[in-house]
C-alpha positions in Angstrom: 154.5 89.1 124.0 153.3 85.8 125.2 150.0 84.3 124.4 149.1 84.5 128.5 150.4 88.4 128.5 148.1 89.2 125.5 145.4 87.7 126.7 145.6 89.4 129.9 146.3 93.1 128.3 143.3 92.6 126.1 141.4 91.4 129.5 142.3 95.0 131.4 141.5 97.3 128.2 138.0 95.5 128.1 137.5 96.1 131.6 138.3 99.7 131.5 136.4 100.4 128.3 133.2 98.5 130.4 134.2 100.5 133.1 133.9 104.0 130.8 130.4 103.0 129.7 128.9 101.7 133.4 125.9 103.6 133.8 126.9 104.5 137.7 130.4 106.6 135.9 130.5 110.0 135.0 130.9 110.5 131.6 134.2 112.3 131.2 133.5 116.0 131.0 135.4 118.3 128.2 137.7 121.3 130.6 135.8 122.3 133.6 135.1 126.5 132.6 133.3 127.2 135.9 135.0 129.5 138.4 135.3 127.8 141.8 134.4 130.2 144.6 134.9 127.8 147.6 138.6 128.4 148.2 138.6 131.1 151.4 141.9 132.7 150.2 140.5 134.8 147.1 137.8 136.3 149.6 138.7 139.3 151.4 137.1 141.7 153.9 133.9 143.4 152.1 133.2 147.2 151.8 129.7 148.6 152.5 126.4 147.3 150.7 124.6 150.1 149.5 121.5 149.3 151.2 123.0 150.7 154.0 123.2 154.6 154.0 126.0 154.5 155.9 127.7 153.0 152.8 127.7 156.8 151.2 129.9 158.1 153.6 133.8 159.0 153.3 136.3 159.8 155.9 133.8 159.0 158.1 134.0 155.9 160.5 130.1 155.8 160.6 130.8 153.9 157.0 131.7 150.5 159.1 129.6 150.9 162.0 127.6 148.2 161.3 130.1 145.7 160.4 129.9 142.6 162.6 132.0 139.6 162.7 132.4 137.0 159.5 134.3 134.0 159.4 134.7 132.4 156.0 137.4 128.9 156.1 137.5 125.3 154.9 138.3 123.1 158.0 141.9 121.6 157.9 140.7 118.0 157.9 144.7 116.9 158.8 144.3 118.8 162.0 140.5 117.8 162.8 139.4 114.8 161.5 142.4 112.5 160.7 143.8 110.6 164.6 147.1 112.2 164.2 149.3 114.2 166.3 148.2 117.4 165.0 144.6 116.7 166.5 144.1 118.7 169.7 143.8 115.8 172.7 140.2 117.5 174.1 138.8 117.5 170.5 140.3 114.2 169.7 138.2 113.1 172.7 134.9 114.8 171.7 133.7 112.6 169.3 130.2 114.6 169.3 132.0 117.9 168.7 134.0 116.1 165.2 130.1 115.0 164.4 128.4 117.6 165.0 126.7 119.3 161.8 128.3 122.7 161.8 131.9 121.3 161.8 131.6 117.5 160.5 133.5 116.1 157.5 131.2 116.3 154.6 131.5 113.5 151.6 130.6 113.8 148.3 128.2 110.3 148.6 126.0 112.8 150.8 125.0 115.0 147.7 126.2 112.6 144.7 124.9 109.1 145.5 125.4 108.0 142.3 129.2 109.0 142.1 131.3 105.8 143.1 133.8 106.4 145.6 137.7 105.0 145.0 138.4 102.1 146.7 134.9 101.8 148.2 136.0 104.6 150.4 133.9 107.4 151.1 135.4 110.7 149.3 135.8 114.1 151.0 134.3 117.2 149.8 135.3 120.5 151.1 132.8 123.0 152.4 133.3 127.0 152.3 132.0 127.6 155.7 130.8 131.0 156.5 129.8 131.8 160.4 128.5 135.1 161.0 128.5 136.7 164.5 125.9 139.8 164.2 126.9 140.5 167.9 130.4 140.8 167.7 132.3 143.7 166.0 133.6 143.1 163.3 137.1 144.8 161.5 137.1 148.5 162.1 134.1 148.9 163.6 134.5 152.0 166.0 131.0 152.4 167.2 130.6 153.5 170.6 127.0 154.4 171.1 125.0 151.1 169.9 127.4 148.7 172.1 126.0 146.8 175.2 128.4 147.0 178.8 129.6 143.3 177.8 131.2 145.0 174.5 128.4 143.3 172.2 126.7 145.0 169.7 123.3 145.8 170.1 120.4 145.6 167.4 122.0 142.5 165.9 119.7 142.4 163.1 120.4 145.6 161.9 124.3 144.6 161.9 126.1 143.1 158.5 129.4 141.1 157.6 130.7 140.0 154.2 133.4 139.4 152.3 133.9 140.0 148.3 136.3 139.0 145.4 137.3 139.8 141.9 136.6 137.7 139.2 137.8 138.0 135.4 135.0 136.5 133.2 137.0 134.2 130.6 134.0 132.9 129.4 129.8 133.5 129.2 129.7 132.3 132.5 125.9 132.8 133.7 125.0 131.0 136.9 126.4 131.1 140.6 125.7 127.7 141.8 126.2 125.7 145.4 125.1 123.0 147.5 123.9 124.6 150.9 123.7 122.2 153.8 120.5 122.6 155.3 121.2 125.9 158.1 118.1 124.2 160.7 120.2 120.9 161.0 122.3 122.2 163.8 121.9 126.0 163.8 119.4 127.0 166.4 115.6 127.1 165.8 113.4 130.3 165.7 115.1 132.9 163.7 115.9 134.0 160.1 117.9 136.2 158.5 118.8 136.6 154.5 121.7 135.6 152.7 122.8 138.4 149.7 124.6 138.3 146.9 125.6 141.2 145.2 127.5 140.6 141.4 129.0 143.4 139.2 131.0 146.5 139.7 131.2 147.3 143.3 133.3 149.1 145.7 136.4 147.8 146.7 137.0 150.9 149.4 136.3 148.4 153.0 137.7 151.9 154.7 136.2 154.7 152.7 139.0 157.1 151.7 139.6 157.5 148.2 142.8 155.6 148.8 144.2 152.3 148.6 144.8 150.9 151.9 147.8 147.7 151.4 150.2 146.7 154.0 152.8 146.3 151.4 152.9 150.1 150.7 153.8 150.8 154.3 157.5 151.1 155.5 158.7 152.7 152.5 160.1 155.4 151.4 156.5 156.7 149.9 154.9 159.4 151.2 152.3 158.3 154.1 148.8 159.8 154.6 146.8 160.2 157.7 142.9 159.8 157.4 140.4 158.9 160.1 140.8 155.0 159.7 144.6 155.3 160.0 147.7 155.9 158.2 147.3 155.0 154.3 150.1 154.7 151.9 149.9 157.8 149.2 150.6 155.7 145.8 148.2 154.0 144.9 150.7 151.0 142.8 152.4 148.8 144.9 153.8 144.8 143.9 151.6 142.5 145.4 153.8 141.4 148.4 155.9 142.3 151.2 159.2 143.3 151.9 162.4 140.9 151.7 163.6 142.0 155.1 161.8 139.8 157.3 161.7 142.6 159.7 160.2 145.2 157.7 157.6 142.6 156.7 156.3 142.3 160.7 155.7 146.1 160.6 153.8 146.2 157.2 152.0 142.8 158.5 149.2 145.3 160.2 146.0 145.5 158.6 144.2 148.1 156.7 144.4 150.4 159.5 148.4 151.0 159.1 149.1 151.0 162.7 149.8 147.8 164.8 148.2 146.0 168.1 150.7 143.0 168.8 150.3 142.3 172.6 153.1 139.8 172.1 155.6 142.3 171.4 154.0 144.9 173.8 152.9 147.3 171.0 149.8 149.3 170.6 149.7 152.3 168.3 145.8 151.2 167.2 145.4 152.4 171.1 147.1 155.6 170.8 145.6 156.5 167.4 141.9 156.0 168.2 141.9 156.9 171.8 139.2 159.2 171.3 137.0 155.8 170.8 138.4 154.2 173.2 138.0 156.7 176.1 134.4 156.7 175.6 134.3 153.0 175.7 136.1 153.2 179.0 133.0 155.0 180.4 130.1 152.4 179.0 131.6 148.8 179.2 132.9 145.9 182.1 136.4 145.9 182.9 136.8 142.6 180.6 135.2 143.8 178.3 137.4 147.0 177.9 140.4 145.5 178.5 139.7 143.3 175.5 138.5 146.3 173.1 141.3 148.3 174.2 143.6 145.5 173.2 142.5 145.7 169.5 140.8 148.3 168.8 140.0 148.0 165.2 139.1 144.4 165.7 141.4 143.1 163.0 143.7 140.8 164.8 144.8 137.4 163.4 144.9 133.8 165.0 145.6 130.6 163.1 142.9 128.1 163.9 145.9 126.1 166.0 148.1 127.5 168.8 148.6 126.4 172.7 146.8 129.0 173.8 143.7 127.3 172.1 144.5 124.2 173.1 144.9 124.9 176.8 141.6 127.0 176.7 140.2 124.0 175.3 138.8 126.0 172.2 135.8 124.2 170.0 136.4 123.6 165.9 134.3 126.5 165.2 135.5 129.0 167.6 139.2 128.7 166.3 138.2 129.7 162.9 136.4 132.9 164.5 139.4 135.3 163.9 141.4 133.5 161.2 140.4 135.9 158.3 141.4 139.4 160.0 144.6 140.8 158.6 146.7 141.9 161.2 149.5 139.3 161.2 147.9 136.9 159.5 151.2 136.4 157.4 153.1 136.2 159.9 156.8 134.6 158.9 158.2 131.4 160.6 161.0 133.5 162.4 158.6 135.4 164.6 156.2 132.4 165.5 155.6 131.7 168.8 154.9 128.1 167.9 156.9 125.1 166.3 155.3 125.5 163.4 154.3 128.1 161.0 150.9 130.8 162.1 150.3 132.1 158.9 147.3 132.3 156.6 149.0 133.7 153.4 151.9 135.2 152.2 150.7 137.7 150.9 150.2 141.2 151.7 146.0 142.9 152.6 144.7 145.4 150.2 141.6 146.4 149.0 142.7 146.8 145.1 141.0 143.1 144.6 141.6 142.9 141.0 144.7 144.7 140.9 144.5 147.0 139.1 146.5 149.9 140.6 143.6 152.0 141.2 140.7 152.2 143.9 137.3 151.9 142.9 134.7 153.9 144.6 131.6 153.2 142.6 129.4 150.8 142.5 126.9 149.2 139.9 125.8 145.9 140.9 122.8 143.1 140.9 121.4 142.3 144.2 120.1 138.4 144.8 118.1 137.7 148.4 117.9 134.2 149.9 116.3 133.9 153.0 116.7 131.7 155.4 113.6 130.5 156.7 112.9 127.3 156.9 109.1 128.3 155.4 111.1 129.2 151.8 113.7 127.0 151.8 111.6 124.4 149.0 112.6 123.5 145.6 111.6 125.9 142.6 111.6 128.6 145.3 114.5 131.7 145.7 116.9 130.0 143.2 116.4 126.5 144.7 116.4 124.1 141.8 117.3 120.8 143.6 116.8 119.2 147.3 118.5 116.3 148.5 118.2 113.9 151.8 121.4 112.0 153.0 121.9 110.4 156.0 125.3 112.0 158.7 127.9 109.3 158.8 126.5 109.7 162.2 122.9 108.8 161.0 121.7 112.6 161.6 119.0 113.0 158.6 120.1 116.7 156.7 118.6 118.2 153.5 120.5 119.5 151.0 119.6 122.9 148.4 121.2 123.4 145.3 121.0 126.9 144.6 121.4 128.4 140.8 121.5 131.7 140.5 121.2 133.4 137.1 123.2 136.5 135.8 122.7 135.7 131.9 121.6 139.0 131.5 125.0 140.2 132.0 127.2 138.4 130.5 128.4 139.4 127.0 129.5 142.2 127.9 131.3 141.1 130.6 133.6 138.6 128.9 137.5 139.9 129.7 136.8 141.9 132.4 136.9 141.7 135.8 133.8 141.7 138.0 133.2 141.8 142.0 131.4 139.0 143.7 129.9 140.3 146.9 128.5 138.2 149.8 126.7 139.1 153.1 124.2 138.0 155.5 122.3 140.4 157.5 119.0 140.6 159.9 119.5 137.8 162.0 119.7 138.3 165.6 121.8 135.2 166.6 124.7 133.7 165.4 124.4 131.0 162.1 126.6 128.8 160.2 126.2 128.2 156.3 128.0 125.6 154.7 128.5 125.6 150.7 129.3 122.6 148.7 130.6 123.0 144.9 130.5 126.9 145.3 131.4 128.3 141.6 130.5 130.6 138.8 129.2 128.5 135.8 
């Protein structure tokens, strides 16, 4: 090694070890044990909360009659922020739209000032957004009595959506923790409404039965059951994914309900199976309004947030993410697309055995934890807020940040090993809202 080289090296490992110590670097952490929470995929359609009586019901499809319509999704940022291809022409001329608070590109500066970005480029964060539509019906909601002419739902507040996943606790995990962008930045003024999260052993039965509802049990050789949400396979084990034949996979590829409403391929046994509901509809709503209903009757049909259909209605950011977690083709293979590229959300098959394991539970034993948003409570050291921070919109709009920690100490040593259900809904507001979480994990 030459005198100029050795010099040099012992240059670069000085400036990294003065790099290491700089008081504007993160130490380096020992292995992350937090459970993140703000990938949509492990979320899935949640059954009734409790507080509803409803929620005692079985058989009986007065259980879901209050569902209304979640969306939980990360924005693709390739598809809605980058100036490529892939960037719809009337978005990629909206610059307000891209900016605007409920859809923007979020960066980690805007919460973490003190975290240097690489490059001296700003860093992306995702956000798990959750938009909540407490007019709209949401999966397998049959009601027909409390349902306006315009096929809305009536007493929004009293209406619900969530969404719920299994968790195994590895390790004494005790806090549920996330950055909430502030919901009166964008979302209209004038309203509230509470944000709950339910955490223990819960019900994963969305269509009260008894039995495991999965696509991947359908089109076998099993027995098949008939209750009043549908056909339901009658073993309750399956493998967690579809048939090879590509064809047999389209016709499990349904949703919970076991019976299909793909306009596409002009079929529609949803409509034959719960014509009952759909014959009294006729009576109450608009034309439009029953023509869509009677389209999909159990609300559960999938879009991908991209498609030329979309594009030619010139659909916003946040309205293309308003059907992309129903179940009902949403794993849809590349041979059937009708699109250049693939449509599908997952691979994998619906089901409501979360933690898989090859039974159904019906029970539930759970904590409750109530935010509500109001912008009156939303301070620090009030309903699990421990931090508040101001950043300024790469668009110079001024938003406040809340860093919510939520503790379940109390439960944890005995829950080490096994698996636990997070729960999440909103309820009681009486227009449509938008939350956006930052750093969403179990800690």
């Amino acid at each position: 090694m030459t005198q100029l080289t050795s010099t040099l090296f012992t240059f670069i490992i000085a400036l990294c070890l003065c790099s290491c110590q700089s008081d504007n670097t993160e130490p380096i952490e020992p292995e992350d044990l937090s459970y993140q929470l703000a990938n949509p995929t492990i979320w899935s359609l949640a059954s009734t909360p409790d507080r509803f009586t409803e929620s005692t019901l079985v058989n009986d499809l007065g259980y879901a009659y209050n569902r209304a319509k979640l969306a939980w999704y990360v924005i693709n940022p390739e598809v809605f922020y980058r100036n490529t291809t892939l960037m719809p022409d009337h978005i990629k001329n909206d610059e307000d739209q891209r900016n605007h608070s409920l859809v923007r590109e979020i960066f980690k500066q805007e919460i973490y000032p003190d975290r240097q970005a690489a490059y001296g480029k700003a860093e992306a964060i995702n956000s798990l957004n959750l938009a909540y539509y407490p007019v709209e019906r949401g999966p397998y909601n049959y009601d027909t009595d409390n349902i306006n002419t315009d096929g809305s739902l009536k007493n929004p507040q009293l209406r619900w959506a969530g969404m719920m996943t299994s968790i195994e606790i590895k390790e004494t995990q005790d806090t549920i923790a996330f950055w909430l962008m502030d919901p009166f930045t964008s979302n209209e003024s004038g309203y509230t409404g509470k944000l709950y999260l339910n955490f223990g052993t819960i019900s994963e039965d969305v269509l009260s039965d008894g039995y495991n509802s999965c696509e991947q049990g359908l089109m076998l050789n099993d027995e098949i059951l008939e209750t009043a949400w549908g056909l339901i396979p009658s073993n309750a084990s399956y493998p967690n994914h579809f048939d090879s034949d590509k064809d047999i996979q389209l016709q499990q590829d349904i949703g919970l309900d076991g019976f299909r409403s793909d306009t596409l391929r002009k079929v529609n046994s949803e409509a034959t199976y719960f014509s009952d509901f759909l014959s009294v509809l006729k009576t109450k709503l608009s034309e439009p309004a029953y023509d869509k209903i009677s389209k999909d009757p159990s609300s559960d049909d999938f879009h991908f947030y991209r498609g030329l259909d979309y594009d030619q209605m010139q659909r916003s950011i946040l309205d293309r993410y308003k059907y992309f977690n129903n179940p009902e083709r949403n794993s849809l293979d590349i041979k059937f697309s009708h699109e250049s590229y693939s449509v599908a959300a997952t691979t994998k098959p619906d089901y409501e055995d979360i933690d898989l394991d090859n039974a159904i539970n019906t029970t539930s034993d759970y904590k409750e934890f109530v935010i509500s948003i109001d912008r009156d409570n939303m301070q620090p050291d009030q309903q699990y807020i421990d931090d508040m921070r101001i950043s300024w919109s790469p668009n110079n709009i001024k938003t406040r940040w809340y860093h919510f920690s939520i503790p379940i100490d109390n439960l944890n040593d005995e829950l080490v090993g096994t698996n636990q259900t997070l729960r999440i809904y909103l309820s009681e507001f009486n227009k449509p809202i938008v939350l956006r979480l930052v750093d969403f994990k179990l800690q």
